[in-house]
DRENVEXNU-21709 format. One record per atom (N, C-alpha, C): x, y, z; residue in one letter. Coordinates in steps of 0.1 Angstrom, whole numbers, padded with zeros to 4 digits, always signed. Example, Ala and Ser with C-alpha at 12.3 -4.5 7.8 and 13.67 -1.06 7.14 Angstrom:
2
+0132-0057+0078a +0123-0045+0078a +0132-0033+0078a +0128-0022+0071s +0137-0011+0071s +0129+0000+0079s 
END
This chain:
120
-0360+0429-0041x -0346+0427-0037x -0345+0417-0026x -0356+0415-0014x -0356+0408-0012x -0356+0397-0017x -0360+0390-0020x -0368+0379-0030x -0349+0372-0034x -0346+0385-0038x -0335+0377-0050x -0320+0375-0037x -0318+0383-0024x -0315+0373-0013x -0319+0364-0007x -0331+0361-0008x -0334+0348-0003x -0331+0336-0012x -0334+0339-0022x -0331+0326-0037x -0311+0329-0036x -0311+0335-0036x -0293+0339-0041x -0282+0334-0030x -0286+0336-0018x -0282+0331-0006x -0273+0315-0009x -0289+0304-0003x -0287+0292-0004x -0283+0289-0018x -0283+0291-0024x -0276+0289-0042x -0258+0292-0039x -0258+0303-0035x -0240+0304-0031x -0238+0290-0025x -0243+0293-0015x -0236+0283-0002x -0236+0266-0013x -0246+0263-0019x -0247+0249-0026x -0237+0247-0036x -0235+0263-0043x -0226+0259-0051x -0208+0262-0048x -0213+0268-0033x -0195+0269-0025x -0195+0250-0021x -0204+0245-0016x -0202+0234-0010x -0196+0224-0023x -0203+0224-0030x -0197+0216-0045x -0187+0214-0054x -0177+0235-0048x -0169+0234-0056x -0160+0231-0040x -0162+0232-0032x -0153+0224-0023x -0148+0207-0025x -0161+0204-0025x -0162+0187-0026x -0155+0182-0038x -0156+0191-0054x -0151+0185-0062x -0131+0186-0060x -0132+0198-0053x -0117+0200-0051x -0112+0197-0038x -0115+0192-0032x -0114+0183-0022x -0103+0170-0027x -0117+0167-0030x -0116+0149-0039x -0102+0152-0052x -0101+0162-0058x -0088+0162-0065x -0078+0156-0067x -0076+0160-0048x -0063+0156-0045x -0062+0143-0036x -0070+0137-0034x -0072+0119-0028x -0064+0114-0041x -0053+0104-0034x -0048+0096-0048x -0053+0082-0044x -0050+0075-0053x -0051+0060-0058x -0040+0055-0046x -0037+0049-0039x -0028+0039-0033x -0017+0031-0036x -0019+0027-0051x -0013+0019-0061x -0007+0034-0066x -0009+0044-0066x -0001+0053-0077x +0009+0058-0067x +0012+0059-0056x +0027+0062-0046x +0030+0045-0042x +0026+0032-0050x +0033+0025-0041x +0045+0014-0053x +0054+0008-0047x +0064-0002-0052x +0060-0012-0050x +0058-0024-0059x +0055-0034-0059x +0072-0044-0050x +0073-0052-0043x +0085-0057-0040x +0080-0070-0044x +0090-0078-0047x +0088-0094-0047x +0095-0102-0043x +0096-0113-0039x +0102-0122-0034x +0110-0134-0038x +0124-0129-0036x +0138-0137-0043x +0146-0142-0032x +0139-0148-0024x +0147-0154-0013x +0148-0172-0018x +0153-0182-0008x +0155-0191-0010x +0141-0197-0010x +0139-0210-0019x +0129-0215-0025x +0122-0230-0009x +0128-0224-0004x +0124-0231+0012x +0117-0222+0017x +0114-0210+0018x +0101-0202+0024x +0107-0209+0037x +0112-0207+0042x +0113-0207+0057x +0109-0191+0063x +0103-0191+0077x +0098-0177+0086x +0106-0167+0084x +0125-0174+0083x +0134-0160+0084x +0135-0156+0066x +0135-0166+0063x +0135-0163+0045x +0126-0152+0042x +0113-0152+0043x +0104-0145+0041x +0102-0134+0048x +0109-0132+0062x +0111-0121+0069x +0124-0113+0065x +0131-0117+0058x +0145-0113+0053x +0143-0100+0047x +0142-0089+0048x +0145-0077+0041x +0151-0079+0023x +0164-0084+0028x +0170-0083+0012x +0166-0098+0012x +0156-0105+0010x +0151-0114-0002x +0141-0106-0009x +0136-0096-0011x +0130-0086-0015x +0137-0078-0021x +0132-0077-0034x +0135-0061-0042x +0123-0063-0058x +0125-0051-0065x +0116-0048-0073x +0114-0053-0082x +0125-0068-0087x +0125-0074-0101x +0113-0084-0097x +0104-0079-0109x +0091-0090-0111x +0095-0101-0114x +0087-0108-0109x +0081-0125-0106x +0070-0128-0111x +0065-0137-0112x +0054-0141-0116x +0041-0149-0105x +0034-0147-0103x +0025-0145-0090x +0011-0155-0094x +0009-0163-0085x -0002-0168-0091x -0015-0165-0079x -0024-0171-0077x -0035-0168-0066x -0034-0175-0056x -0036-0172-0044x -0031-0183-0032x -0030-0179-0023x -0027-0189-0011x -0024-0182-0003x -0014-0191+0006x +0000-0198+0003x +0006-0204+0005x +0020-0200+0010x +0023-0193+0000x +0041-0189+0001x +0038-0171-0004x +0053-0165+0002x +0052-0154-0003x +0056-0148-0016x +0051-0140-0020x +0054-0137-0038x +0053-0124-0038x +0047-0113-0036x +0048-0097-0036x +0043-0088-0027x +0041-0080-0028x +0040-0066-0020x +0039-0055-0023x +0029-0050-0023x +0029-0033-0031x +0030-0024-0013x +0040-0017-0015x +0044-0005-0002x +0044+0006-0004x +0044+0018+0001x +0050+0030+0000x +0062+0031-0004x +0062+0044-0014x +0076+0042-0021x +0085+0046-0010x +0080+0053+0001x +0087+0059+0010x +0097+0051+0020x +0094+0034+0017x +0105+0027+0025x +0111+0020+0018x +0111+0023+0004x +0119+0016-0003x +0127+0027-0011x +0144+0018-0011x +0151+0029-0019x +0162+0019-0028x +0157+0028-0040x +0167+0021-0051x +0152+0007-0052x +0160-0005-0058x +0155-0015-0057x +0148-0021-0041x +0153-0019-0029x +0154-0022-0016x +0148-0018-0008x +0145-0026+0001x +0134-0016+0016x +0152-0008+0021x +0141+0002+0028x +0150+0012+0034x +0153+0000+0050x +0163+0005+0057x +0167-0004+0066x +0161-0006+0079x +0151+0004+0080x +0146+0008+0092x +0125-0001+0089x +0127-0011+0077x +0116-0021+0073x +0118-0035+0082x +0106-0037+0086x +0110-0052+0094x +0091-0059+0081x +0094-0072+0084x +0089-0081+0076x +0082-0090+0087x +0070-0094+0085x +0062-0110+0099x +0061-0116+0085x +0059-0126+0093x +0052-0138+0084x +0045-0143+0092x +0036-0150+0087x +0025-0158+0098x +0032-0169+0103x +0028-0170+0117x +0031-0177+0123x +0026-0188+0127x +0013-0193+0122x +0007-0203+0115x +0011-0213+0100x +0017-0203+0092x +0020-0209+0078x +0032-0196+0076x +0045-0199+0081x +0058-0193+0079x +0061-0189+0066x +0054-0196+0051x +0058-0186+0041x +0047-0182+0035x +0042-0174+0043x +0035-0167+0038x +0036-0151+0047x +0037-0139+0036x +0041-0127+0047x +0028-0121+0044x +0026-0117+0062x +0015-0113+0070x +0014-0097+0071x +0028-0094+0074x +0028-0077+0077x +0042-0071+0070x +0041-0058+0069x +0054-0051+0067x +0051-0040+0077x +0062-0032+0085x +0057-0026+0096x +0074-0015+0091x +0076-0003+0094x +0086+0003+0093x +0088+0016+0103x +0095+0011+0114x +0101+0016+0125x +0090+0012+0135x +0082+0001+0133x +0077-0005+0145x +0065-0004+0142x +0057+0002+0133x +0044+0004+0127x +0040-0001+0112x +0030-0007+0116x +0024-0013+0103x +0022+0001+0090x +0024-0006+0077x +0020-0001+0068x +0010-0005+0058x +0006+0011+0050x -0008+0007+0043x +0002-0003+0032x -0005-0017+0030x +0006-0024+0022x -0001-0034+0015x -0003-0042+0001x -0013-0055-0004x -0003-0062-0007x -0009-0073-0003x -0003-0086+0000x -0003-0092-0007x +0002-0102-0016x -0005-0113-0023x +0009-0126-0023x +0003-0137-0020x +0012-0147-0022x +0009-0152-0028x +0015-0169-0030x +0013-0177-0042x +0009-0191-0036x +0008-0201-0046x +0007-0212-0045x +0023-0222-0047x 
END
């Protein structure tokens, strides 16, 4: 009887630990599956404020090439965007080295988990 608490013991605990870990990890999602892609429909001058502009942004796709030049999309949380539009409490950087290109999205003064991608 001993014998079979000593073997039985560590065997629980390995297989409590495992079915923790698998269900743990369950519920981690993908980043891309809560976010909105936004794109960029502002004026074709990419000026600093253009690309900072809130409504030159909304959800109708564009076409994106590799680069890193001008601004072209943004995948966000759906949580600051509403309808087609950032929610209003969204501010937009752009770098301040190369003005059309956007650097950050930040909403109520804090950066967000957010992928970037511009164009050529």
């Amino acid at each position: 009887m001993k014998k079979i608490k000593e073997i039985a013991m560590p065997s629980l605990a390995i297989i409590l630990a495992v079915i923790l870990a698998i269900g743990t990890s369950a519920f981690k999602s993908e980043k891309s599956f809560f976010a909105t892609t936004m794109y960029y429909h502002g004026p074709a001058t990419y000026s600093q404020g253009d690309v900072q502009n809130p409504s030159n942004w909304n959800t109708t796709s564009t076409p994106c090439q590799q680069g890193n030049v001008k601004a072209c999309q943004v995948a966000v949380p759906n949580a600051i965007v509403s309808g087609s539009s950032f929610i209003s409490t969204v501010s937009l950087q752009a770098s301040a080295t190369t003005p059309s290109v956007l650097q950050d999205v930040k909403n109520s003064g804090s950066s967000v988990d957010n992928t970037i991608k511009n164009r050529n």
